[in-house]
C-alpha positions as CSV (number, residue, x, y, z in Angstrom):
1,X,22.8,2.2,54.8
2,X,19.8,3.0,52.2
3,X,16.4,1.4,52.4
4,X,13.7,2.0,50.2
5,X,10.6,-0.3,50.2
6,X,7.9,0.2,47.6
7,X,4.6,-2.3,47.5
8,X,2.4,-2.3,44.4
9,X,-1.9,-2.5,45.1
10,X,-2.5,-6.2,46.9
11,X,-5.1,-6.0,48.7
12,X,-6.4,-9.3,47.5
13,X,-2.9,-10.8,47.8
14,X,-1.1,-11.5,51.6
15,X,1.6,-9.3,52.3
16,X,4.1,-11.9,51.5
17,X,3.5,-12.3,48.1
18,X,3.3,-8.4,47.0
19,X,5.9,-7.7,44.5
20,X,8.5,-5.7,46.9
21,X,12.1,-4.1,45.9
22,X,14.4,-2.3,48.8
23,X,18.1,-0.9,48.6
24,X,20.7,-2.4,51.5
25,X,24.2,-2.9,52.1
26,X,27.5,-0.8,53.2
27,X,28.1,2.3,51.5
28,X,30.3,0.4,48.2
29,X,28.4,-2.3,48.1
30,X,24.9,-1.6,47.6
31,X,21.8,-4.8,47.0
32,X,19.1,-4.9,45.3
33,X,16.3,-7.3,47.3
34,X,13.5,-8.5,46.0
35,X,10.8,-10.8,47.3
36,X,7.1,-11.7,46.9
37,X,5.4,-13.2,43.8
38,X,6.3,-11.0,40.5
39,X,2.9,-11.4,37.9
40,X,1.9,-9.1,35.1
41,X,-1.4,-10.5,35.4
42,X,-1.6,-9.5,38.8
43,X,-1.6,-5.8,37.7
44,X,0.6,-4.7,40.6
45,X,3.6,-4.6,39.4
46,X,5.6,-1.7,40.8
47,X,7.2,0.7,38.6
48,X,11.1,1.4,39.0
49,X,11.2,5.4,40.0
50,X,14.2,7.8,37.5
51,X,15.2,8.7,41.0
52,X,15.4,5.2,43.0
53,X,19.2,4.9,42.6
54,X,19.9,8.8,43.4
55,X,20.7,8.0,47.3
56,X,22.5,4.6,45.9
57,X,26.0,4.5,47.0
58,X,29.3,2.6,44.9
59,X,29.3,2.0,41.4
60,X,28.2,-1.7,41.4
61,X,24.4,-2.4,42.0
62,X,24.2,-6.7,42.8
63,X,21.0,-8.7,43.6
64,X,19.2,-10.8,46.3
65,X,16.7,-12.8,45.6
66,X,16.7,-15.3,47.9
67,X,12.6,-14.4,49.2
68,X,11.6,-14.3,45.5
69,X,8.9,-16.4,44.7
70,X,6.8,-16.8,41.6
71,X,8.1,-14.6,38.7
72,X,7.1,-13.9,34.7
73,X,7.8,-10.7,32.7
74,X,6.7,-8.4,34.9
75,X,9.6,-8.7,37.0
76,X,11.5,-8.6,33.8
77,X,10.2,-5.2,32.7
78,X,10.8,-3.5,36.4
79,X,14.0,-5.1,36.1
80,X,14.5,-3.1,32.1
81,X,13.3,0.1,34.1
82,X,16.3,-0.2,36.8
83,X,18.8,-1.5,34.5
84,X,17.8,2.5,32.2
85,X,18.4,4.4,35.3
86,X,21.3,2.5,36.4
87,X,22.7,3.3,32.8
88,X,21.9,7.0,33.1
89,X,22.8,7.6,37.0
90,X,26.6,5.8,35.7
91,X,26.0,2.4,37.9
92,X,26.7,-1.1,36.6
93,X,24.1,-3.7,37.9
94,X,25.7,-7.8,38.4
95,X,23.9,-9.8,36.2
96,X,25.3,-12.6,37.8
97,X,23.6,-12.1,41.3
98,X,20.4,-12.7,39.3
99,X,18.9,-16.3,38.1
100,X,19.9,-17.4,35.0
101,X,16.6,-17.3,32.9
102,X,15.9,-13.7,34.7
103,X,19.6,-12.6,33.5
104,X,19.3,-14.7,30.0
105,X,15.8,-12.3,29.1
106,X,17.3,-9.1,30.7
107,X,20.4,-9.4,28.4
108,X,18.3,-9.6,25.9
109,X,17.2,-5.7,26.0
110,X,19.1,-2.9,25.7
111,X,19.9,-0.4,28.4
112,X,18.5,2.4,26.2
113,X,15.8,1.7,23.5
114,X,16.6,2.5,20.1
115,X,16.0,5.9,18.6
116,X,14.2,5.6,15.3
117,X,15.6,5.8,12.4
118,X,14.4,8.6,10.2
119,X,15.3,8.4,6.6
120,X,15.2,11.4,4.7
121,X,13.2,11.3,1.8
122,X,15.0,12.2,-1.6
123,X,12.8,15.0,-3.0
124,X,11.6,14.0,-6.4
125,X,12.4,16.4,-9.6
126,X,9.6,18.8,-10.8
127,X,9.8,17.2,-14.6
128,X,9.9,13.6,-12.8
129,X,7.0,14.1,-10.9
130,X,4.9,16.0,-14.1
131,X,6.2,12.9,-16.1
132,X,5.2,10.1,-13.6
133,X,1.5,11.9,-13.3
134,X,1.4,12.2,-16.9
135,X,2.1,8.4,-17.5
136,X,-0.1,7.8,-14.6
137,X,-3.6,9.5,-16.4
138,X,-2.6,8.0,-19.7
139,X,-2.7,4.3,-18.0
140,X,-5.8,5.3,-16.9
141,X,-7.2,6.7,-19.9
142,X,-6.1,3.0,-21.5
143,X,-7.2,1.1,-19.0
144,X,-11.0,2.8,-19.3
145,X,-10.7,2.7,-23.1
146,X,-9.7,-1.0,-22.7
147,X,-12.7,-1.1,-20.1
148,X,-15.4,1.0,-22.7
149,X,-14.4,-2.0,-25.7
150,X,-15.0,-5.0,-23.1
151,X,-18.5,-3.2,-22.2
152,X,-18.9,-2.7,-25.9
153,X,-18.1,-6.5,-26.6
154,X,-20.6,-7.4,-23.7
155,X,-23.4,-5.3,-25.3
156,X,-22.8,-6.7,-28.8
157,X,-23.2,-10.1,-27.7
158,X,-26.3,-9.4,-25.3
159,X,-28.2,-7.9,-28.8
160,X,-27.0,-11.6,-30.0
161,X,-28.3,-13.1,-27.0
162,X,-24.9,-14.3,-25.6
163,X,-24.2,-12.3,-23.1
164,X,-23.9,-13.2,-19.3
165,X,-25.4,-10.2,-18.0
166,X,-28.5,-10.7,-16.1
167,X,-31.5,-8.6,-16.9
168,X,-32.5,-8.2,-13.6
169,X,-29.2,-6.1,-12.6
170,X,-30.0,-4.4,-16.4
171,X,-34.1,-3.4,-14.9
172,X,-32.5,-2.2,-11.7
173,X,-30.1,0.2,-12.6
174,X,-32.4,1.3,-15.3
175,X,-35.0,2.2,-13.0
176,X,-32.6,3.7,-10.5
177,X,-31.0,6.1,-13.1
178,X,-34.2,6.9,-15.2
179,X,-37.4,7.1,-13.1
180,X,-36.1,7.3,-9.8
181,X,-34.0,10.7,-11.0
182,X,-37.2,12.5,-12.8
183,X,-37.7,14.3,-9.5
184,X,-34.1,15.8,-8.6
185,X,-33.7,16.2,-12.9
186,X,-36.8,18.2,-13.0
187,X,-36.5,20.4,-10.3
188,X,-32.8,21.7,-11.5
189,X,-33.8,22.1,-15.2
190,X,-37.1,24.1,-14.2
191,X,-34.9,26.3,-12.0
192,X,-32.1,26.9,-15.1
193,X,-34.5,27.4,-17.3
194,X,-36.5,29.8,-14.9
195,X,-33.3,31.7,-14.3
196,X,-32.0,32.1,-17.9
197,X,-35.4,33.6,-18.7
198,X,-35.4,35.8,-15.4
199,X,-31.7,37.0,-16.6
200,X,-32.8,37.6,-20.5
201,X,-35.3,39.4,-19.2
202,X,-33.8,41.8,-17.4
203,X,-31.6,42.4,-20.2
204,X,-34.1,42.3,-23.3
205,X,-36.6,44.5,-21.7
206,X,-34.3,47.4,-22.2
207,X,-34.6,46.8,-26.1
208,X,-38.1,45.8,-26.5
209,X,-37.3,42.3,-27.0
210,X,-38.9,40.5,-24.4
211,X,-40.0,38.0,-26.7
212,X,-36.9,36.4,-27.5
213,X,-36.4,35.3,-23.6
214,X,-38.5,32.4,-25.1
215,X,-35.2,31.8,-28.1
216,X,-32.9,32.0,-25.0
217,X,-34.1,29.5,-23.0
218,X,-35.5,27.1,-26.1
219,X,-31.6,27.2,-27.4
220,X,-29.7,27.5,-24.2
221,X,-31.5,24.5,-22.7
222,X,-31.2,22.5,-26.1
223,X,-27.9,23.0,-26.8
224,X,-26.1,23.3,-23.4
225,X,-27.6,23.6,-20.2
226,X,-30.3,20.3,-20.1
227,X,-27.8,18.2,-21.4
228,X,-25.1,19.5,-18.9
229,X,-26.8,20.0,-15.8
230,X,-28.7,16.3,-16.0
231,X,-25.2,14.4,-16.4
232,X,-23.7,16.7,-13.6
233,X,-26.6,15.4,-11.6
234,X,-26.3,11.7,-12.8
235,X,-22.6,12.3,-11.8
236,X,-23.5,13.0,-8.7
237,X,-26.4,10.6,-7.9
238,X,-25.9,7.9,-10.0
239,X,-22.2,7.8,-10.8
240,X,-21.2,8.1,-7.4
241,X,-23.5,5.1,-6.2
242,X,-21.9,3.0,-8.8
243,X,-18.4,3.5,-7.4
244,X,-19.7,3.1,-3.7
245,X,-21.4,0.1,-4.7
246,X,-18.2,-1.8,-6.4
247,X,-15.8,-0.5,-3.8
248,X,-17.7,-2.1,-1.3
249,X,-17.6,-5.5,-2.8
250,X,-14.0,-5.3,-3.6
251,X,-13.8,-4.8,-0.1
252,X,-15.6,-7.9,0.9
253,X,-13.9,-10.0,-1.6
254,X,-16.9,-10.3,-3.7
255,X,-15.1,-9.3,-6.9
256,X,-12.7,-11.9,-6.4
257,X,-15.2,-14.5,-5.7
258,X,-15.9,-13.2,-9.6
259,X,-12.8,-14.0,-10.8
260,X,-12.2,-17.4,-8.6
261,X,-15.5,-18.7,-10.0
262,X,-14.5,-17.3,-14.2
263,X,-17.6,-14.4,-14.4
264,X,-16.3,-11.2,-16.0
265,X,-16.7,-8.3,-14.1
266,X,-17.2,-6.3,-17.5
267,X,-20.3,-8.2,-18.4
268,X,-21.7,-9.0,-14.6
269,X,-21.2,-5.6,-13.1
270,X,-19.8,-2.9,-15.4
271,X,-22.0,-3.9,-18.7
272,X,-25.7,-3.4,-16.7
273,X,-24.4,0.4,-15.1
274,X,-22.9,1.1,-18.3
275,X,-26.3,0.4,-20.3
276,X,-28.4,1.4,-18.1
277,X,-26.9,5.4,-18.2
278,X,-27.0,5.1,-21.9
279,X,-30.8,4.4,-22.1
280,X,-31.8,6.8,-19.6
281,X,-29.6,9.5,-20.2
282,X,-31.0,10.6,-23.5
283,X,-34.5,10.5,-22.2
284,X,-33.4,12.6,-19.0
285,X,-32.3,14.8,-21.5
286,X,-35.2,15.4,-23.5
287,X,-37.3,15.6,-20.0
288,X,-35.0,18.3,-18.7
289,X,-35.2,20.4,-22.4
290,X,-39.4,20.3,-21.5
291,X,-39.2,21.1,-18.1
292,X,-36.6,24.0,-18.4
293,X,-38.6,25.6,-21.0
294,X,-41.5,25.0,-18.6
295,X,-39.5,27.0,-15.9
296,X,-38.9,29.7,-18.8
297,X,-42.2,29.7,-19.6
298,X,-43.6,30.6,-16.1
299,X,-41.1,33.3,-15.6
300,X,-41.6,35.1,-18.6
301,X,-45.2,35.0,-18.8
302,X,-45.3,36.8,-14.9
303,X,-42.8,39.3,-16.2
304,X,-43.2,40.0,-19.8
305,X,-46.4,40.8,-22.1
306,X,-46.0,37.9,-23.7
307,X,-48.5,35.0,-24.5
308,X,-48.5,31.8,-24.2
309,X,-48.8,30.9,-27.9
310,X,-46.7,33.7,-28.5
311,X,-44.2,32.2,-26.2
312,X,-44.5,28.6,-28.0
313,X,-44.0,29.8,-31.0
314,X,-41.0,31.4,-30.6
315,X,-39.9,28.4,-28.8
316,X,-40.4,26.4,-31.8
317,X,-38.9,28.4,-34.7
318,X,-35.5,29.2,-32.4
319,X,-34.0,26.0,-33.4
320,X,-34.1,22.9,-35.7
321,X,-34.1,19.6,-35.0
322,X,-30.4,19.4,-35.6
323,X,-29.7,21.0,-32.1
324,X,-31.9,18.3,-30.6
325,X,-29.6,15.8,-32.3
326,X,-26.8,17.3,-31.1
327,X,-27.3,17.5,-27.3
328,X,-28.9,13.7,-28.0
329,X,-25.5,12.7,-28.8
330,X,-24.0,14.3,-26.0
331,X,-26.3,13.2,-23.6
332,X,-25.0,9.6,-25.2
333,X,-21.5,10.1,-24.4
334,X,-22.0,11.6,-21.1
335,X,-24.1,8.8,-19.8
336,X,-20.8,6.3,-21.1
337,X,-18.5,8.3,-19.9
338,X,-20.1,8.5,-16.1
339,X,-20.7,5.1,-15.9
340,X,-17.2,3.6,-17.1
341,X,-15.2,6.1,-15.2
342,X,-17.6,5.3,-11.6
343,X,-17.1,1.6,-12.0
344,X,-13.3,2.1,-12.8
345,X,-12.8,4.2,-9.8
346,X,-14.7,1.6,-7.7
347,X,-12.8,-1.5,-8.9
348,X,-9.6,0.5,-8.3
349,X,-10.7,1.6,-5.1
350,X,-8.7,-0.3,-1.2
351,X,-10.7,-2.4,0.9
352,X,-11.2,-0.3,3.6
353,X,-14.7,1.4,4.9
354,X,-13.0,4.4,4.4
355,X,-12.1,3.5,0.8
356,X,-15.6,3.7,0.3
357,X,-16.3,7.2,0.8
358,X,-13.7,8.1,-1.0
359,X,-14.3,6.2,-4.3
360,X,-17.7,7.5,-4.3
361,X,-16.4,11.2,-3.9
362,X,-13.3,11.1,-6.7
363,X,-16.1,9.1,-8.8
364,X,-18.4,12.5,-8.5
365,X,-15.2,14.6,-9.0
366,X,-14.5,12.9,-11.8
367,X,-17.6,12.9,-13.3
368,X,-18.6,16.8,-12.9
369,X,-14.6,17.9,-13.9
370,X,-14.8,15.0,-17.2
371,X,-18.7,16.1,-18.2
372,X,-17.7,20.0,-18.5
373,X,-14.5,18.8,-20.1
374,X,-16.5,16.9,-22.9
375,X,-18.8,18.8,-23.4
376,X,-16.0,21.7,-24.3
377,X,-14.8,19.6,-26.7
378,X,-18.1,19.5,-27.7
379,X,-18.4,23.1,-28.4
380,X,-15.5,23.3,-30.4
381,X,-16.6,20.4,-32.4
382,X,-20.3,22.1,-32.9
383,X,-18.1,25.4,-33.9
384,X,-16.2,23.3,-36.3
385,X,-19.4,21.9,-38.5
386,X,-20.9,25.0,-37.8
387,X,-23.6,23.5,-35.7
């Protein structure tokens, strides 16, 4: 004859209602008994050791439960337990020994769980996947066009005084990409413009032309660098703020509290970021042309024999007013560019906190990776008219 007793923790509970389970009967006919009070709640539920039928004798495992008192799942999932390791140590358990909502749930579950079911994934084509990227970025190069003519649209009909923009969201962002980014602009354009001139004159001393560090900087700063640098920076700061912003009311269901209530996003929340890079951005750009000249300035008048006047006027006669035009139009286009693409990435963006971070950071990637891209297209274009 076997007996095993085991007691789950009930200390608060008397000792005849603790969940209890024991093994008795003749060597072919072993029982199950159980007795007490069987509550998950309870949180003593015993739990069925793999070895608690190893000493069981027969092949047929039957039931008692004559002292069994109160009863819920928890007896049902000790119960799943034994009926696992009766299936592994080759032992059918007699269902009909138990009571008949007991048996009806236990029937219900399987003596060994399920394995999952892994499907193997088909392994796209190389040409497949290059043609479903490729029709991806064109969608999205519509979809942003589509995006740049309802801004467009929206900015027409404000100059008509039709639009549904408000100007306060227009003052806002205007101050918070112009003004607010004069300090960070500055500070990187002084430092160009201060290495430029430290690199020319390294180089130009060694042919007595230590004057033209001031043609270097004047024309590199015109041309390429203020205009580049200040949208990389407005990419960064601004751009990236946008997206963060938008992402996060998509994700509190503000943009479709828009669209329930019939107010365009285009006009209320794209149109004002939109506008508000174009202003500023040009102005940036003309700051960051002063102040990196100003960083040229300092540098070469420490290390060369070169005066001030001298310095201006070299400044001045390196190029015409058709260079300012042309990074003034570029400034244009990169200020558009960084805000539609930001918004875009923002209103495409999940609803998740985490969605959040990474809208803003694809919105900066996008904007650094799109400005240099532009403005090679730029270059050629410059090479073309022979700019």
């Amino acid at each position: 004859m076997t007996d095993q007793t085991t007691t789950g923790p009930s200390a608060a509970q008397p000792a005849d209602r603790t969940p209890q389970w024991h093994l008795q009967g003749e060597q072919t006919a072993p029982v199950m008994v159980l007795s007490g009070t069987w509550q998950a709640r309870a949180g003593n539920i015993p739990v069925f050791p793999k070895d608690g039928l190893k000493k069981a004798p027969g092949a047929h495992l039957s039931f008692q439960t004559s002292d069994l008192q109160v009863w819920d799942t928890g007896l049902v999932a000790f119960l799943w337990d034994l009926k696992r390791v009766a299936h592994d140590a080759g032992i059918s358990l007699d269902m009909q020994t138990l009571p008949g909502p007991m048996r009806q749930l236990l029937e219900l579950l399987p003596e060994v769980p399920d394995e999952p079911v892994h499907h193997k994934t088909a392994r796209t084509p190389f040409l497949e996947t290059v043609g479903n990227h490729a029709i991806a970025s064109m969608t999205e190069v519509g979809v942003v066009t589509e995006l740049g003519a309802l801004t467009a649209k929206g900015a027409l009909l404000t100059l008509l005084g039709r639009s549904r923009m408000r100007m306060v969201d227009l003052l806002a962002n205007t101050a918070d990409a112009g003004p607010y980014a004069l300090l960070i602009v500055g500070i990187v354009n002084f430092l160009i413009g201060a290495i430029l001139a430290f690199v020319g004159a390294v180089e130009l001393q060694k042919f007595a032309a230590g004057i033209y560090v001031a043609s270097l900087v004047g024309i590199a700063m015109v041309r390429e660098m203020a205009a580049v640098m200040t949208a990389i920076i407005m990419a960064g700061r601004t751009g990236g703020a946008y997206a963060a912003r938008i992402s996060t009311m998509q994700g509190n269901e503000e943009i479709d509290a828009l669209n329930v209530f019939g107010i365009p996003t285009s006009t209320y929340l794209i149109l004002p970021a939109v506008l508000s890079l174009i202003i500023t951005m040009p102005f940036l750009y003309l700051y960051g042309c002063l102040i990196g000249m100003l960083g040229g300035f300092v540098v070469a008048i420490s290390m060369l024999d070169i005066t001030a006047a001298g310095y201006f006027h070299q400044t001045i006669t390196a190029f015409h007013i058709g260079q300012f035009i042309f990074g003034f139009t570029k400034s244009l286009v990169f200020g558009a560019f960084i805000g539609l693409t930001s918004c875009r990435i923002g209103l495409k963006a999940g609803r998740s906190a985490a969605d959040v971070g990474i809208a803003a950071t694809r919105a900066v990637v996008v904007g650094i990776v799109g400005v240099i891209a532009i403005d090679a297209i730029f270059a050629v274009i410059a090479d073309v008219l022979g700019i």
